[in-house]
C-alpha positions as a Markdown table, in Angstrom:
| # | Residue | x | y | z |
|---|---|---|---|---|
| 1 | Unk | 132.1 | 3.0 | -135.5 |
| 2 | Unk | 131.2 | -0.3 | -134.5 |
| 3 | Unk | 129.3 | -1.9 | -137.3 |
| 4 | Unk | 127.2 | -3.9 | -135.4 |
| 5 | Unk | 126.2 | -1.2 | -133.4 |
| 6 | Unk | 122.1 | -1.7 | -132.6 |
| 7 | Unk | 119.6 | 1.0 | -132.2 |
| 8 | Unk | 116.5 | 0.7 | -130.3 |
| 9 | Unk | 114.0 | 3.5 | -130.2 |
| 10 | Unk | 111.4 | 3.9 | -127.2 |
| 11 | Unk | 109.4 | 5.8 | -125.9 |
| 12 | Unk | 108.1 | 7.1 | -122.5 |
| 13 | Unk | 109.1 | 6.7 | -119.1 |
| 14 | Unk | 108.6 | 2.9 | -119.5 |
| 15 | Unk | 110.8 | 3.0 | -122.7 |
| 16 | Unk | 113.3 | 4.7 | -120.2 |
| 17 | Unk | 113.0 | 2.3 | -117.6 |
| 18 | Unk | 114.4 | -0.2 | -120.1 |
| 19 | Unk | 116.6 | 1.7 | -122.0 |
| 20 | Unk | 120.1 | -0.4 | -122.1 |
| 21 | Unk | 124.0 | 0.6 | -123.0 |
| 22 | Unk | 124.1 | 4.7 | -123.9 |
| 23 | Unk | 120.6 | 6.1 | -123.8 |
| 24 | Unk | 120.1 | 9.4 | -125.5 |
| 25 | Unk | 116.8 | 11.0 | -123.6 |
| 26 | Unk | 115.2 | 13.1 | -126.3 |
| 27 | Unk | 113.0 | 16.0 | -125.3 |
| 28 | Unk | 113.2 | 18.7 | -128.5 |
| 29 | Unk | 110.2 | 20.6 | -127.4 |
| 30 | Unk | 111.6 | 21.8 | -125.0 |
| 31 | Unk | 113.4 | 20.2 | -121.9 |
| 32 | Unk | 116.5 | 19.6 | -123.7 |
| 33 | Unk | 116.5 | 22.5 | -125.9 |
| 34 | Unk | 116.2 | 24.0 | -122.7 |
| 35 | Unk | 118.9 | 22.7 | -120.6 |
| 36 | Unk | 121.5 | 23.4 | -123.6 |
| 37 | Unk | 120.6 | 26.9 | -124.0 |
| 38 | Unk | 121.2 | 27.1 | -120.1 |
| 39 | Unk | 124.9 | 25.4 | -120.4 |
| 40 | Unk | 125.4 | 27.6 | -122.8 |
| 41 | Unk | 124.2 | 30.9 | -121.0 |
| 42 | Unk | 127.2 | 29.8 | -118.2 |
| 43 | Unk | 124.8 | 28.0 | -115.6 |
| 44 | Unk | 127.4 | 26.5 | -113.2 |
| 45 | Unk | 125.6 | 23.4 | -113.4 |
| 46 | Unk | 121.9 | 21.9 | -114.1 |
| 47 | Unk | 120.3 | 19.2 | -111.9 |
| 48 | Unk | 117.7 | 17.5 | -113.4 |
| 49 | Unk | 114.8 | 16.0 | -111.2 |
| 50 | Unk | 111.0 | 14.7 | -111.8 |
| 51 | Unk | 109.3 | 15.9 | -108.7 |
| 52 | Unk | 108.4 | 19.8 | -108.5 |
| 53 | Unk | 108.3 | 19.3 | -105.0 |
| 54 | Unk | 112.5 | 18.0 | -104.7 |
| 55 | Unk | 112.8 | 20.7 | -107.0 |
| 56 | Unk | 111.8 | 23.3 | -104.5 |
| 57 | Unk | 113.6 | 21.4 | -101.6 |
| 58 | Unk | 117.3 | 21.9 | -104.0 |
| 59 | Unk | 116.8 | 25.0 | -104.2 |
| 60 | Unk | 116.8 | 25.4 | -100.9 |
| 61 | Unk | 120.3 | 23.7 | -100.5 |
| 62 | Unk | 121.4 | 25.5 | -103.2 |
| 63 | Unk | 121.4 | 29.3 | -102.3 |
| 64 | Unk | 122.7 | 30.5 | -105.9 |
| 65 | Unk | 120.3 | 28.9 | -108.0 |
| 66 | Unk | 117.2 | 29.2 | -110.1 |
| 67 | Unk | 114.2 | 27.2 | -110.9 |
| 68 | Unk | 113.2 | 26.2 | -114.6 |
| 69 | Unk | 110.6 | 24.1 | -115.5 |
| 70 | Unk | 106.9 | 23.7 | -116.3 |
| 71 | Unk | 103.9 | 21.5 | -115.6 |
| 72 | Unk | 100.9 | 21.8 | -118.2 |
| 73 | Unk | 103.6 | 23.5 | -119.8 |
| 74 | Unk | 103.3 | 26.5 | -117.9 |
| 75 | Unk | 105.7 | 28.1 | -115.5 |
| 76 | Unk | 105.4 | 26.5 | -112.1 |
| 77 | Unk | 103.8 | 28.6 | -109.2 |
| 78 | Unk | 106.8 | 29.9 | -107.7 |
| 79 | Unk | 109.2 | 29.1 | -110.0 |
| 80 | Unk | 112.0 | 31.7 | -111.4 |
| 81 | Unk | 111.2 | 30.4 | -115.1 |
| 82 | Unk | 109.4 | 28.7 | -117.5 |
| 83 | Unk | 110.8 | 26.1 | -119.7 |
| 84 | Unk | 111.2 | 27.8 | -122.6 |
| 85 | Unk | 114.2 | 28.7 | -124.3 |
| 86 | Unk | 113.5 | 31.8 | -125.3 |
| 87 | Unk | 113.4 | 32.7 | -121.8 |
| 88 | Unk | 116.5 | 31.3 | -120.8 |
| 89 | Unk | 118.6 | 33.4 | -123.4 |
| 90 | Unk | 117.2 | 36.6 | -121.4 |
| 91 | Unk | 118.2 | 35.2 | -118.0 |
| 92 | Unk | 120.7 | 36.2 | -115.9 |
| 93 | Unk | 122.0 | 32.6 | -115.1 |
| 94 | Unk | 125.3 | 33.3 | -115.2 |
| 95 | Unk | 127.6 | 31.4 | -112.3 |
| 96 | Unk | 124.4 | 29.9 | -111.2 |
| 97 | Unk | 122.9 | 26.1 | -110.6 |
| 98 | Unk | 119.6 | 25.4 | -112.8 |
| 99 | Unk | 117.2 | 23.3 | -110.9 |
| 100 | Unk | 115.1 | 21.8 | -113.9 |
| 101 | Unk | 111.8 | 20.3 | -113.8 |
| 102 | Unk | 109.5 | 18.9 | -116.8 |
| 103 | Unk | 106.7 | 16.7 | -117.9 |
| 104 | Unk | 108.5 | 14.5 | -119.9 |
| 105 | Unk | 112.6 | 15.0 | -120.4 |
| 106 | Unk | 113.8 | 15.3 | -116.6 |
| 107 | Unk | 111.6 | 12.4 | -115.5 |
| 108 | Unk | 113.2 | 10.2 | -118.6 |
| 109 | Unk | 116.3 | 11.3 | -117.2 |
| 110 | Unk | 115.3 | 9.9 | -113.5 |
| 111 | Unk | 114.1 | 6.5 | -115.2 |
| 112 | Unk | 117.0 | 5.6 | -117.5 |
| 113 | Unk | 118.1 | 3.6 | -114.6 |
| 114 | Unk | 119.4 | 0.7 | -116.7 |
| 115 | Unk | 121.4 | 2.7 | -118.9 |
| 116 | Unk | 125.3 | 2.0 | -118.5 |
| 117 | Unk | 125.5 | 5.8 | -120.0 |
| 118 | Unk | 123.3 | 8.9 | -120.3 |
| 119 | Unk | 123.0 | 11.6 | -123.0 |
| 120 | Unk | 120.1 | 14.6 | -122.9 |
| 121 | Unk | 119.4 | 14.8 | -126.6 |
| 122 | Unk | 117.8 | 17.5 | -128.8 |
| 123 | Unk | 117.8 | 19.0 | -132.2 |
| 124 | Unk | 120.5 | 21.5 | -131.0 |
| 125 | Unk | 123.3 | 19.8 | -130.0 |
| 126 | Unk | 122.6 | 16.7 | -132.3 |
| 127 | Unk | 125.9 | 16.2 | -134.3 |
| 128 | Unk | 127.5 | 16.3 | -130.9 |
| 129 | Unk | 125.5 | 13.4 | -129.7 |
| 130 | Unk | 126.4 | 11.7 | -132.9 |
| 131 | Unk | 130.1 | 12.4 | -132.3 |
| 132 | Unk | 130.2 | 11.9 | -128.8 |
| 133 | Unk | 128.0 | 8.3 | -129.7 |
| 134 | Unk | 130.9 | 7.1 | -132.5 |
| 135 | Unk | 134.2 | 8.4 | -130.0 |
| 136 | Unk | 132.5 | 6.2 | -127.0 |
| 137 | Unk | 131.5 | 3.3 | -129.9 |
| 138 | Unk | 129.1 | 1.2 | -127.6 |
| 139 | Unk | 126.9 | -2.3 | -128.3 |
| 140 | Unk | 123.9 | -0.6 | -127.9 |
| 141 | Unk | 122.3 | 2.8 | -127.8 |
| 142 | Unk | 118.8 | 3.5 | -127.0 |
| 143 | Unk | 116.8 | 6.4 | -128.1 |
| 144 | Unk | 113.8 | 7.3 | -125.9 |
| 145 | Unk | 111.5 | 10.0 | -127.7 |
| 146 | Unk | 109.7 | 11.3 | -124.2 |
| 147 | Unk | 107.0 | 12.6 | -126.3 |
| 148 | Unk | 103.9 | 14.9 | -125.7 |
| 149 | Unk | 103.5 | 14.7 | -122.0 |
| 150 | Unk | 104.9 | 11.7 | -122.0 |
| 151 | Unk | 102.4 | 10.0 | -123.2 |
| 152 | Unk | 101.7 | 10.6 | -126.2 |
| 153 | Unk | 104.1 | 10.2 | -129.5 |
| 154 | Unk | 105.8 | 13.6 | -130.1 |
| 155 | Unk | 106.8 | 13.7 | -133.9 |
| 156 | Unk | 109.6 | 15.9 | -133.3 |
| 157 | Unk | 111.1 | 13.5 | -130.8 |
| 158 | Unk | 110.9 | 10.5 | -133.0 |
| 159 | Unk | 112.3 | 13.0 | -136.0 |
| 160 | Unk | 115.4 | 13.7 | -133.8 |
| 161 | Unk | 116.2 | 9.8 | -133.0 |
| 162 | Unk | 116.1 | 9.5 | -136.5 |
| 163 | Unk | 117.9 | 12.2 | -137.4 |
| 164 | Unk | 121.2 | 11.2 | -135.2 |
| 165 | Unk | 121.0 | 7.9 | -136.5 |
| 166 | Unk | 121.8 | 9.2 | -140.0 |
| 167 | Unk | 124.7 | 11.0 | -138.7 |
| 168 | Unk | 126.0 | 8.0 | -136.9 |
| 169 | Unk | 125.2 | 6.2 | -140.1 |
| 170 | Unk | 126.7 | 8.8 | -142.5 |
| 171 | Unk | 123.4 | 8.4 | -144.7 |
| 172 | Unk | 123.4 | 11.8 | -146.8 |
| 173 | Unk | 119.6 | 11.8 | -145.9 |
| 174 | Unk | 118.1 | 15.7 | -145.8 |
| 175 | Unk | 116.0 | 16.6 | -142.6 |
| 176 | Unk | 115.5 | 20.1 | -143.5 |
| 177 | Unk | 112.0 | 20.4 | -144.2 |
| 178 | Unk | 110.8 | 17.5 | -142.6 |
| 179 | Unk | 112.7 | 19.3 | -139.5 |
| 180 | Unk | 110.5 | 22.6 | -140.6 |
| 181 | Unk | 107.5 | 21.0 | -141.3 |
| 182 | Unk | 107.1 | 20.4 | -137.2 |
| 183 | Unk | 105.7 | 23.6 | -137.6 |
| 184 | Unk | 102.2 | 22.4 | -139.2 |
| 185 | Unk | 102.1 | 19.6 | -136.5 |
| 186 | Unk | 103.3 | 18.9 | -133.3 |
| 187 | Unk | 104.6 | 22.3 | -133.0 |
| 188 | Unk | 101.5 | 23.9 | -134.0 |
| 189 | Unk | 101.0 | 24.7 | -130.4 |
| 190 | Unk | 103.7 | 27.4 | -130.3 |
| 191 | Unk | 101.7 | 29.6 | -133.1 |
| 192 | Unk | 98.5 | 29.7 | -131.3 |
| 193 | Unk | 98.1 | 33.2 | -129.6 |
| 194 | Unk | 96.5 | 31.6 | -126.6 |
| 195 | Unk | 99.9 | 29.9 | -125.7 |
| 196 | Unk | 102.2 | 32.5 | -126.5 |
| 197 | Unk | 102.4 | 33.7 | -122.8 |
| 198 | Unk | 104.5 | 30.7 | -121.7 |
| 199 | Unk | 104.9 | 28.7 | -124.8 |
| 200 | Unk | 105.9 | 31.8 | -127.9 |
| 201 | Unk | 107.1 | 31.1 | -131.9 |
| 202 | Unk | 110.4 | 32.1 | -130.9 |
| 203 | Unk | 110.6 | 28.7 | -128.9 |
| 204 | Unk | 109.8 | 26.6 | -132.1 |
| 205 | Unk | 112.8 | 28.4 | -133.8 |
| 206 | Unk | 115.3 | 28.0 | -130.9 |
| 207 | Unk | 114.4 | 23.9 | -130.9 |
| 208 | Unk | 115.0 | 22.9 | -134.0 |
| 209 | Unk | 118.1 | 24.7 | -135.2 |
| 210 | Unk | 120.4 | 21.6 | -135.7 |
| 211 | Unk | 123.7 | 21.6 | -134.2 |
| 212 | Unk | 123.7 | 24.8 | -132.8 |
| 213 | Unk | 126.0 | 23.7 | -129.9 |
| 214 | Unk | 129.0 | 21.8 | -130.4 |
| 215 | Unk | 128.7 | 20.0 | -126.6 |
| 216 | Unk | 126.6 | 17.3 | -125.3 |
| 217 | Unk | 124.8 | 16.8 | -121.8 |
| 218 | Unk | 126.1 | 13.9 | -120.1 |
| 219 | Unk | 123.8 | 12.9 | -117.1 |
| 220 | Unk | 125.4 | 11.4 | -113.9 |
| 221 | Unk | 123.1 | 10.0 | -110.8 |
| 222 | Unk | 123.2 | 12.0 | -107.9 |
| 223 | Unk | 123.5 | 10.4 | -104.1 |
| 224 | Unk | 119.9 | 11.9 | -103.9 |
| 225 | Unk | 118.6 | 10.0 | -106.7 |
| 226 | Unk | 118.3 | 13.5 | -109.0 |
| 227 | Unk | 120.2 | 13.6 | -111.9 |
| 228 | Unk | 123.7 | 16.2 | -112.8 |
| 229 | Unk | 124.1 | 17.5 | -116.5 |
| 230 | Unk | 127.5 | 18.0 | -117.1 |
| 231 | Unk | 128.8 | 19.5 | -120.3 |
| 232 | Unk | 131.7 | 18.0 | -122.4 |
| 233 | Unk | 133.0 | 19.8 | -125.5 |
| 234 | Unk | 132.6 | 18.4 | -128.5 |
């Protein structure tokens, strides 16, 4: 790895916006816990966008596909499902195109518009990232934690940036129970019973199991200004 490699680590659709060389989009809760829980349940592809609206109009185009994504963090009005990962291992997706909509991750996504490179990051597939970062060995690679509704610092975000950082770094560093801990802070939410409609504990769980999938989420810009994730095998 390049030893002069520099890290920067932003935040926000702004911090997107001015994200430079390979920028890893981190959304843990839940976006891009989400969308590798869908490669992995054999979508046959996932377009990211930030409007609910273009969201709708894809899946018109795109007769074999569903919707996934949330606002408030509830499903959308119309949409097949929420963004929630424990809904996405019961789904049928199989063969099918996930249109994906979010708060915070897919409009990152959408923003990193400076970015020579493009990585949807997460607790899950982290070591991959880290891999995938060292094999490609660029100047630069900026972290954007998206955050609470991006706007607001998400702890788990900033945890993950960190946490692939020390991979990339080989520091010997031990995440476990600050990675566990999340539980008694920002993902509190995901214990109260009023949210466990759209937002249960089994979400919690499925985000922050480290390097569950050995494959990253490349994203490529689209002719229509939405955003393709492709897998690639780590």
């Amino acid at each position: 790895m390049n030893p002069n490699m520099e890290f920067d680590i932003l935040e926000f659709a702004e911090g997107a916006k001015r994200a430079s060389g390979l920028a890893v989009i981190i959304d843990v809760f839940r976006a891009f816990s989400v969308a590798c829980y869908a490669a992995e349940g054999g979508a046959s592809g996932i377009i990211a966008t930030a409007s609910v609206e273009e969201a709708f109009n894809l899946k018109r185009k795109y007769k074999n596909s569903v919707l996934v994504g949330e606002r408030n963090e509830r499903k959308i009005d119309g949409f097949d499902y929420g963004n929630s990962p424990t809904e996405i291992l019961k789904a049928d997706i199989k063969g099918k195109i996930v249109i994906h909509t979010t708060t915070a991750g897919t409009t990152g996504l959408v923003n990193a518009v400076n970015a020579d490179q493009i990585l949807a990051g997460s607790f899950v597939n982290a070591s991959s990232t880290a891999e995938y970062i060292k094999r490609i060995n660029p100047q630069v690679v900026s972290f954007v934690a998206m955050g609470y509704r991006a706007n607001e610092s998400a702890a788990e975000d900033l945890l993950c940036a960190e946490y692939i950082i020390s991979l990339l770094l080989d520091d010997k560093k031990q995440f476990s129970e600050r990675i566990s801990g999340l539980r008694y802070s920002s993902g509190e939410r995901f214990f109260n019973p009023v949210n466990i409609e759209f937002s249960p504990p089994t979400d919690f769980f499925l985000c922050t199991m480290p390097n569950r999938f050995s494959f990253v989420l490349k994203a490529f810009r689209r002719h229509d200004g939405n955003m393709e994730l492709e897998r690639i095998d780590i």
